[in-house]
C-alpha positions as CSV (number, residue, x, y, z in Angstrom):
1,X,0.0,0.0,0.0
2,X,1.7,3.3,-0.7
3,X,1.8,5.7,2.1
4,X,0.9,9.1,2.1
5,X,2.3,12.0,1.4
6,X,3.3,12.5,4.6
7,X,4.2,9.4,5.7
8,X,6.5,9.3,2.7
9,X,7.9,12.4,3.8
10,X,8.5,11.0,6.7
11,X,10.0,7.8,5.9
12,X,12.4,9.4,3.2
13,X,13.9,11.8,6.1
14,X,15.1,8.8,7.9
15,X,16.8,6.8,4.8
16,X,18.3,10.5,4.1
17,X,19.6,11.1,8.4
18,X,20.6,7.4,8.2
19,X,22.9,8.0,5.0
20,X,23.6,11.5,5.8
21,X,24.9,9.8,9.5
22,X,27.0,7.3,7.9
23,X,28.9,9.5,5.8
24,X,29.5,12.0,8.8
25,X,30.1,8.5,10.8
26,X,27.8,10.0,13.2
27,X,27.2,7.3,15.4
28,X,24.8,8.6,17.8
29,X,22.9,10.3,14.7
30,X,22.1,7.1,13.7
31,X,21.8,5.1,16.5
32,X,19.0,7.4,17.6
33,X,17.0,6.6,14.1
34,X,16.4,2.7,15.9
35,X,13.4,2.1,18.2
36,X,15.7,0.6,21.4
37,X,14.1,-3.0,21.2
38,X,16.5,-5.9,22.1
39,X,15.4,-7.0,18.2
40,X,16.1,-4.4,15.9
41,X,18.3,-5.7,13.1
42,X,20.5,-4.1,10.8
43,X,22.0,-6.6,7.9
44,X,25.6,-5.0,5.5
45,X,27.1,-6.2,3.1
46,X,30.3,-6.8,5.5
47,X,29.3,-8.0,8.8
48,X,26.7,-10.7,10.0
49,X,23.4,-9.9,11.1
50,X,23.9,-7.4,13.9
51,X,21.0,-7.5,16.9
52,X,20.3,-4.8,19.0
53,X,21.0,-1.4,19.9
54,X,24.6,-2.7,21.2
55,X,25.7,-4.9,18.6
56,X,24.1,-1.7,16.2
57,X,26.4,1.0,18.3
58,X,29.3,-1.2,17.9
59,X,29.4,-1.6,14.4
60,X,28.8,1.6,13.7
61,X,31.8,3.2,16.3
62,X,34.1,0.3,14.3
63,X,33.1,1.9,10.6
64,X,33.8,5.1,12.3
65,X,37.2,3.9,13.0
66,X,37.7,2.5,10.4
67,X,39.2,4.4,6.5
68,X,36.4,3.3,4.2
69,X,33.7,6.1,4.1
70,X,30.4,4.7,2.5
71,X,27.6,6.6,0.8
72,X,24.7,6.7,-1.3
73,X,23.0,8.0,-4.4
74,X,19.6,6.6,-5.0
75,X,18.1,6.8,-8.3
76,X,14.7,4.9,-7.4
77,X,12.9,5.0,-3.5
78,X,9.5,3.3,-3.2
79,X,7.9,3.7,0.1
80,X,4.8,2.1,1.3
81,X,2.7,2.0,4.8
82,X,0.2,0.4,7.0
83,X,-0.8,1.4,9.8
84,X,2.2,2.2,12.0
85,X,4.7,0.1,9.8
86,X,6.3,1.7,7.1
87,X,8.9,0.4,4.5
88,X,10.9,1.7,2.1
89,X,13.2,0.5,-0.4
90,X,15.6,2.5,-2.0
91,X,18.2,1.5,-5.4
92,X,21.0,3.1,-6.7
93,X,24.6,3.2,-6.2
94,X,27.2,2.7,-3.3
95,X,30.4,4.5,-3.5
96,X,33.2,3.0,-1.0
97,X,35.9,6.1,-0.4
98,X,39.6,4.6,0.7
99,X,43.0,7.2,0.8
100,X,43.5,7.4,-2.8
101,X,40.0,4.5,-4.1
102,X,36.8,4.8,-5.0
103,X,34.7,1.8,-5.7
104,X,31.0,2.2,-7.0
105,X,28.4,-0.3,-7.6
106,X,25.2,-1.4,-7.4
107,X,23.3,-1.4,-4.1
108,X,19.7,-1.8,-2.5
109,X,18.8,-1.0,1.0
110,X,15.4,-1.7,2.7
111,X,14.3,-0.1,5.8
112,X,11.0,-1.3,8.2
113,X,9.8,1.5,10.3
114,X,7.5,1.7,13.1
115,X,5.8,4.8,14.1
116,X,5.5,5.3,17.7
117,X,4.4,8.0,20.0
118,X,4.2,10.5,16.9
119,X,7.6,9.4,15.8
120,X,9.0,6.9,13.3
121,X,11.9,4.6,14.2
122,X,13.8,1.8,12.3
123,X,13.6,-1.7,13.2
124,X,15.3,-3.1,10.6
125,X,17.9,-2.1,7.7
126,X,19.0,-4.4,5.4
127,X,21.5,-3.2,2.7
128,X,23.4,-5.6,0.0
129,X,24.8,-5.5,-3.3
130,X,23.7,-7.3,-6.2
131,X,25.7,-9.6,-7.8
132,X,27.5,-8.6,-10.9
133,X,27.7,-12.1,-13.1
């Protein structure tokens, strides 16, 4: 079901603070984008499926550390609602910034929202790459 216009708004602003936080490697910016259940997810493309806020905070403090900045151009974003849930998936193109390398390619990220006290809140991210064959 396609959300409204508001709700799509809505749902866009936190795929855009959620990139926006990754490439500033603000962690607490996007920490603050999860609702703080025990079983919010976030899948990459480099680590295993990471549970909770904790497991969440500590990924994103190591890609903070770490020299590869990531980012996002999206050249399609479909977002749909029901009731308090909301989803959006967003394709495009991932760049991968290292010293002197750039990488691009193909990437997809989904995002499950659920609206809460006036306020959405992620409860799941899943981002991957598509195989090139």
């Amino acid at each position: 079901m396609r959300a409204d216009a508001q709700t799509e708004a809505a749902l866009l602003e936190i795929l855009e603070r959620f990139c926006s936080g990754f490439v500033a490697r603000d962690v607490d910016g996007v920490v603050q984008l999860f609702a703080p259940d025990a079983d919010v997810v976030m899948v990459t493309s480099e680590e295993s499926l990471l549970r909770g806020p904790d497991e969440v905070r500590a990924f994103l403090h190591r890609y903070a550390q770490g020299t590869t900045r990531y980012s996002w151009t999206w050249d399609r974003r479909d977002v749909s609602a029901a009731g308090a849930v909301g989803w959006v998936l967003a394709e495009g193109t991932e760049t991968a910034a290292a010293e002197e390398r750039e990488e691009k390619h193909p990437y997809r990220m989904s995002m499950v929202c659920e609206k809460r006290d006036g306020r959405w809140l992620l409860v799941q991210v899943h981002g991957s790459s598509p195989h090139q064959g």
